[in-house]
C-alpha positions in Angstrom: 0.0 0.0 0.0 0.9 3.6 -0.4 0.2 6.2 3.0 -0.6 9.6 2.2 1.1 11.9 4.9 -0.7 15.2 5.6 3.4 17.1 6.8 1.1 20.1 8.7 -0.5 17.4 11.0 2.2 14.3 10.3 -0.7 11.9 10.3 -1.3 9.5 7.5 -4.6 10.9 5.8 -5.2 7.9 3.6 -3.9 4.2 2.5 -4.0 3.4 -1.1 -3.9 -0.9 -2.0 -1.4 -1.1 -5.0 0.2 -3.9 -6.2 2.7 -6.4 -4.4 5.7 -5.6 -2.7 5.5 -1.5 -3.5 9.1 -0.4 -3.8 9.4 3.0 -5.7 7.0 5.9 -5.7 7.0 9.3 -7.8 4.8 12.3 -8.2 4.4 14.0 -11.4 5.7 17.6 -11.5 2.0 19.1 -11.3 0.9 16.5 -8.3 -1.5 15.2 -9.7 -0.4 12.1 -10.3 1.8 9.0 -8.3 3.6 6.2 -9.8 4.3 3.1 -7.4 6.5 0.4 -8.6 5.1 -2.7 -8.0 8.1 -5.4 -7.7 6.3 -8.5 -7.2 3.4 -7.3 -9.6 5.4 -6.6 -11.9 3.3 -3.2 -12.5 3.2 0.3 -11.6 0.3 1.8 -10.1 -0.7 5.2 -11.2 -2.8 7.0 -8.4 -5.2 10.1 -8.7 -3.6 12.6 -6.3 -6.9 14.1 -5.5 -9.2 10.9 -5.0 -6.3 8.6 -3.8 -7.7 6.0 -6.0 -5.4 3.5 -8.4 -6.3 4.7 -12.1 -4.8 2.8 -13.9 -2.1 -0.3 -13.5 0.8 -0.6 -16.0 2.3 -3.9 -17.0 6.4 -3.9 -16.5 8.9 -6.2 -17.6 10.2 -8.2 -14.1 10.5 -6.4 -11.0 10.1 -2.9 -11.0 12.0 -1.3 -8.5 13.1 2.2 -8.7 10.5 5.1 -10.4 11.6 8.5 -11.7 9.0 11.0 -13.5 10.8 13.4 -16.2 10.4 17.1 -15.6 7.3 17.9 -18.0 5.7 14.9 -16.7 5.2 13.1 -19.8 7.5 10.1 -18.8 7.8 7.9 -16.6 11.5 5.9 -15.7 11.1 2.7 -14.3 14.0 0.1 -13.3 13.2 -3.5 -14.1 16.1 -5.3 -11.3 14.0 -8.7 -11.2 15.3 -12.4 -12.7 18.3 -10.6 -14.6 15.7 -8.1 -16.5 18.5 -5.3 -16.5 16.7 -2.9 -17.6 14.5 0.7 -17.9 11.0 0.4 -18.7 9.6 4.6 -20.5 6.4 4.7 -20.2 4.3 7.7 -21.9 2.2 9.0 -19.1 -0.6 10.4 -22.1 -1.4 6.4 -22.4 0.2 4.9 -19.7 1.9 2.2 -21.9 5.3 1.3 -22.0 6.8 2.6 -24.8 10.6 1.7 -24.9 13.1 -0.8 -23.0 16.6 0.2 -22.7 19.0 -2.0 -21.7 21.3 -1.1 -18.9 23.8 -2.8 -16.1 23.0 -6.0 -13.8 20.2 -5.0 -11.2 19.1 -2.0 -12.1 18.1 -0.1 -8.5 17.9 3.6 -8.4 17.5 5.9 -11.0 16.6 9.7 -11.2 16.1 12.4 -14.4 18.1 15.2 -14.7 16.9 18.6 -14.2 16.9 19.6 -17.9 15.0 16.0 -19.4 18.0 15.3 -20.7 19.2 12.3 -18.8 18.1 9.6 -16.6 21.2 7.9 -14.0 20.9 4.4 -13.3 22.7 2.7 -10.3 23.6 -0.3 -11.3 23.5 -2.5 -8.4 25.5 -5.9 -9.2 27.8 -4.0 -11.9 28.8 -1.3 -9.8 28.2 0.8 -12.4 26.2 4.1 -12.9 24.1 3.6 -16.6 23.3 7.6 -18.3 20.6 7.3 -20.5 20.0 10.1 -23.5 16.6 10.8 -23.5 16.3 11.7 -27.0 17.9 8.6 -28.4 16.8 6.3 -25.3 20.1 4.9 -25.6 23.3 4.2 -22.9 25.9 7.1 -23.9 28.1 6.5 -20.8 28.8 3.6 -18.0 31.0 4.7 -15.0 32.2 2.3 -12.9 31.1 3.3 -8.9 31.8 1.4 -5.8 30.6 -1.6 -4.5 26.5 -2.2 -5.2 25.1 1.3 -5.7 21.5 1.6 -5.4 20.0 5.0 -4.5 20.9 8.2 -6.9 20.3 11.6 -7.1 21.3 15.0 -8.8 21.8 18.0 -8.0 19.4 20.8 -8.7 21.8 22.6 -11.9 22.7 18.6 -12.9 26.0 19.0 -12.4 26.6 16.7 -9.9 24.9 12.8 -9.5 25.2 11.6 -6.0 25.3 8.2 -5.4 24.7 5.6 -2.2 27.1 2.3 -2.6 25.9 0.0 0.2 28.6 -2.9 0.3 31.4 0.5 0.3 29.7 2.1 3.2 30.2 5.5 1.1 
């Protein structure tokens, strides 16, 4: 399930049923919208910001796991980490289909878009490896080898900088 947290009263308003084993969740730059990846589902749940209702549930590849939404909201990132999948599911929000599959290192975990649209980072969790996606192309254009099983990733708010958590490097 998904809480909904009202942070004026830190009290969970509402619990949304999505699918099984939520692990990643995203809002859509206008708020409307959440995306929950659904790792034992193998789906992402879209929810209604304003009814807390599922809308719609999207078929993924095998276990979805990390969830990014681009900056105009008109893509959705997803990692697919399950039985060797290795890779990014785009899904067009306008139809809520997946609409491309890019193939990126062993386990895909964490992933995030970069301010501009421009790029998506992927830790690479059993590669040790940071995947950057061009948007335009959907296509790898760089691998960088990081430390020991990276999973969660950020940037920074000009994208100049990705930040990235390696759990077996304690860094």
């Amino acid at each position: 399930s998904v809480s909904v947290i009202n942070t004026a009263t830190n009290t969970v308003t509402a619990t949304i049923p999505v699918g099984s084993e939520a692990k990643g969740v995203a809002v859509s730059p206008d708020g409307t919208k959440v995306y929950v990846a659904n790792y034992a589902s193998n789906s992402v749940s879209v929810i209604n910001t304003a009814t807390n209702t599922v809308t719609a549930t999207i078929p993924i590849w095998t276990g979805p796991m990390g969830i990014a939404v681009s900056p105009d909201g008109t893509k959705v990132y997803v990692t697919n980490a399950g039985n060797n999948s290795n890779s990014v599911s785009v899904i067009n929000t306008a139809t809520n289909t997946v609409v491309n599959t890019i193939g990126v290192g062993s386990q895909p975990m964490g992933l995030i878009v970069s301010p501009d649209g421009s790029r998506v980072y992927v830790a690479n969790q059993l590669s040790n490896t940071l995947s950057v996606i061009n948007t335009a192309t959907n296509s790898v254009v760089a691998t960088i080898p990081i430390s020991l099983q990276p999973q969660g990733v950020t940037v920074s708010p000009d994208g100049s900088k990705v930040y990235v958590a390696n759990v077996n490097s304690n860094n």
